[in-house]
C-alpha positions as CSV (number, residue, x, y, z in Angstrom):
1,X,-4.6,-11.5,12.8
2,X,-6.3,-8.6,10.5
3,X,-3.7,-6.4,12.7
4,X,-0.6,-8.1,12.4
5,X,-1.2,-7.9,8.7
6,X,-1.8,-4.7,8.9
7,X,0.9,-4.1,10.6
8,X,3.8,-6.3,8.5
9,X,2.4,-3.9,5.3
10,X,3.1,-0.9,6.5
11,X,6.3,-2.3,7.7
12,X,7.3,-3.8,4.1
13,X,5.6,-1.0,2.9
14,X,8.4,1.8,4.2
15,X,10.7,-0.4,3.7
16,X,10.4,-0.2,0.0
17,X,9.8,3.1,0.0
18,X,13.7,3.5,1.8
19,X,14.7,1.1,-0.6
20,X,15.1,-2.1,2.2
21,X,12.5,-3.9,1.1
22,X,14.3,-7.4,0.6
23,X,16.3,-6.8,4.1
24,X,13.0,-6.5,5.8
25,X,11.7,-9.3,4.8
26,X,14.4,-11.6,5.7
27,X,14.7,-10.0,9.2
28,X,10.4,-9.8,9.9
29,X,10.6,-13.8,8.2
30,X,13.0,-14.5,10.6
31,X,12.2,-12.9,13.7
32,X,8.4,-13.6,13.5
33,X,9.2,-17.8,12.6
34,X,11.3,-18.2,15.8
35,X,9.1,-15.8,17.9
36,X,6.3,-18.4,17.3
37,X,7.6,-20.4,19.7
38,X,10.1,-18.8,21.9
39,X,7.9,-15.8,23.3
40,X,9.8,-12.3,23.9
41,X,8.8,-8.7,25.2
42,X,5.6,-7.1,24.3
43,X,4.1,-3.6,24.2
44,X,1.2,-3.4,26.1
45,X,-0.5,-1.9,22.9
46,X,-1.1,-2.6,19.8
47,X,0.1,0.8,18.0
48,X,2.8,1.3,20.1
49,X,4.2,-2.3,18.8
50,X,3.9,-1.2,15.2
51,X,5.6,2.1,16.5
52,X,8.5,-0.1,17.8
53,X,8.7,-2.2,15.3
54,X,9.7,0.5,12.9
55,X,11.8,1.7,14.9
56,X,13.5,-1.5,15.7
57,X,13.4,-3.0,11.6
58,X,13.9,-0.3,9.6
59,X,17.2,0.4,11.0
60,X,17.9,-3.1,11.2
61,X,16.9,-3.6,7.7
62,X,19.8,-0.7,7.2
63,X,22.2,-2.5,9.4
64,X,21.6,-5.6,7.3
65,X,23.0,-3.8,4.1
66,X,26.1,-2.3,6.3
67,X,26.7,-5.2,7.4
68,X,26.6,-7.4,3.7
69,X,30.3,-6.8,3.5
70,X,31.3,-8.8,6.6
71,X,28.7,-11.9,6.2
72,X,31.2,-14.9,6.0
73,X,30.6,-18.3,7.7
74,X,32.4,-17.5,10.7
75,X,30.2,-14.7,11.0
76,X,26.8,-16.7,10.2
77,X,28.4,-19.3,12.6
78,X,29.5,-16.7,15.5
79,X,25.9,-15.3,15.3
80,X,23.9,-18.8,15.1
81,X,26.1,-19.6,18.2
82,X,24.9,-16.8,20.1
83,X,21.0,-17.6,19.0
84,X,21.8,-21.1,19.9
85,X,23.2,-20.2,23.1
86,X,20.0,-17.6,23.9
87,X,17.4,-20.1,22.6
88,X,18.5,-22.9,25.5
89,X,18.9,-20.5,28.4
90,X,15.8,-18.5,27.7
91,X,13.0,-19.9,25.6
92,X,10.3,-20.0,26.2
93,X,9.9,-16.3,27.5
94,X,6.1,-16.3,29.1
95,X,3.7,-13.2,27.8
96,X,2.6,-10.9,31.1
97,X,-1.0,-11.1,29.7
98,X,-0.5,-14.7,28.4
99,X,1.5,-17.1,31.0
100,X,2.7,-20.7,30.0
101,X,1.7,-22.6,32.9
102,X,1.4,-26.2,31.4
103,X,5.3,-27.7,31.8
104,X,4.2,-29.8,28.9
105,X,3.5,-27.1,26.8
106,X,6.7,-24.6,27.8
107,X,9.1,-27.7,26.8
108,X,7.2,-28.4,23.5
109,X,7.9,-24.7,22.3
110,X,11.3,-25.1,23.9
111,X,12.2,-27.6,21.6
112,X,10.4,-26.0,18.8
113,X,12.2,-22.7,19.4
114,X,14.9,-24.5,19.4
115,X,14.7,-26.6,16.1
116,X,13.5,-23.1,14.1
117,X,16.5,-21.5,15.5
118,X,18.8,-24.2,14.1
119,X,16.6,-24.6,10.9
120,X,16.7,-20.8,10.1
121,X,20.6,-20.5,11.4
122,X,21.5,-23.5,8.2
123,X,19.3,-21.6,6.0
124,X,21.4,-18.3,6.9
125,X,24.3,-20.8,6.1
126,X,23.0,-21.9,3.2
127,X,22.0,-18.5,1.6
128,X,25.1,-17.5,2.0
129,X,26.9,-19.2,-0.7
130,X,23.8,-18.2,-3.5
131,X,22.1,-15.0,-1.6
132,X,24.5,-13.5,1.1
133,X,21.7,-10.6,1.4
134,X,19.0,-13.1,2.5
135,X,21.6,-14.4,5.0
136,X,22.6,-11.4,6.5
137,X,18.9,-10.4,7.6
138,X,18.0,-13.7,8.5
139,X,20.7,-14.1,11.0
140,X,19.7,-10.1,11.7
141,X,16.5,-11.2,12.3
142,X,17.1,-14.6,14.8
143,X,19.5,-12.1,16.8
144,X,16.8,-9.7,17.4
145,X,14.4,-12.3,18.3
146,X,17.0,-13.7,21.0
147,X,17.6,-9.9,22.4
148,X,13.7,-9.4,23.1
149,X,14.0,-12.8,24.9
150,X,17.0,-11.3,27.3
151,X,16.2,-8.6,30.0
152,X,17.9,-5.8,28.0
153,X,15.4,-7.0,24.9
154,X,12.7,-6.4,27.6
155,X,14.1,-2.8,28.5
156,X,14.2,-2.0,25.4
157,X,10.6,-2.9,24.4
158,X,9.6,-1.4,28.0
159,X,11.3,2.1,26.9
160,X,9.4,2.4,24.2
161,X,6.5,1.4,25.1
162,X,6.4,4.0,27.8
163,X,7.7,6.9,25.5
164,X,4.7,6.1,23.7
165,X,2.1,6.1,26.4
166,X,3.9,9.3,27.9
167,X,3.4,10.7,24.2
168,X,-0.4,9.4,23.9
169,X,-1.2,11.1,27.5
170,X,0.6,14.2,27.0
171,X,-2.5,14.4,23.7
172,X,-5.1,13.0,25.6
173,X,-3.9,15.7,28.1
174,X,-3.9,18.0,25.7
175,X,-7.1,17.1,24.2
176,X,-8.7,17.6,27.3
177,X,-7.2,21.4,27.9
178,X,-9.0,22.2,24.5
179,X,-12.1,20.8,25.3
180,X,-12.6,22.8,28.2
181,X,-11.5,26.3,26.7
């Protein structure tokens, strides 16, 4: 928990540092809500999840401003159709190091998943009318939830996650090469 925390302020905090504070929020609200319950790819470490999570909401959080312009309802409707259609083919999406192997409890979440989905898709609706910002990276935010639940989401995470590794063993490597000097 203390890591998560930890990990959503120095998100938030960049993010209003780049001057995407409110985007950010909207998408990390979103995406973190409807990953509750629907599952989606993992890191296999903690830091190199924060890593990817910059990487992946900061430029979302940019996208989100881009994309301001363009938010109409058939946009928010296109987009909550898509979410809508990823939510009852995929979730829930089982954790390697945490399986769901009571049936019971995979369709609970699956029709949890499915009721945040449609609950933050006619907020998105909603907002649009009195904050179109907050709609945009909501929607931003529920249509990267629904890629990490697809296998191009789990490439994705997977890529990164090994960049970093490769990264933290070409130091450790290095680390070790001074040692011995």
């Amino acid at each position: 928990m203390l890591g998560s925390i930890l990990q959503i302020a120095l998100l938030l905090a960049i993010a209003f540092w780049l001057g995407l504070f409110y985007e950010a929020v909207g998408i990390l609200m979103a995406s973190a809500l409807y990953r509750r319950y629907s599952g989606g790819a993992h890191c296999t470490a903690y830091y190199r999840c924060t890593l990817t999570s910059l990487i992946t909401f900061l430029p979302l959080a940019y996208l989100t401003q881009f994309l301001l312009p363009y938010n109409n309802l058939l946009t928010v409707c296109s987009a909550g159709l898509v979410v809508l259609t990823i939510a009852w083919l995929k979730v829930p999406v089982d954790n390697p190091t945490n399986p769901i192997t009571d049936p019971m409890r995979r369709q609970v979440l699956r029709k949890k998943s499915f009721i945040m989905a449609v609950l933050l898709w006619f907020l998105a609706i909603t907002l649009l009318f009195v904050y179109p910002l907050g709609s945009v990276a909501i929607m931003m935010g529920l249509l990267w939830q629904s890629i990490t639940l697809t296998t191009p989401g789990h490439i994705y995470m997977s890529a990164w996650d090994n960049i970093f590794l490769h990264i933290e063993k070409t130091i450790r490597k290095g680390d070790y090469y001074a040692q011995q000097s």
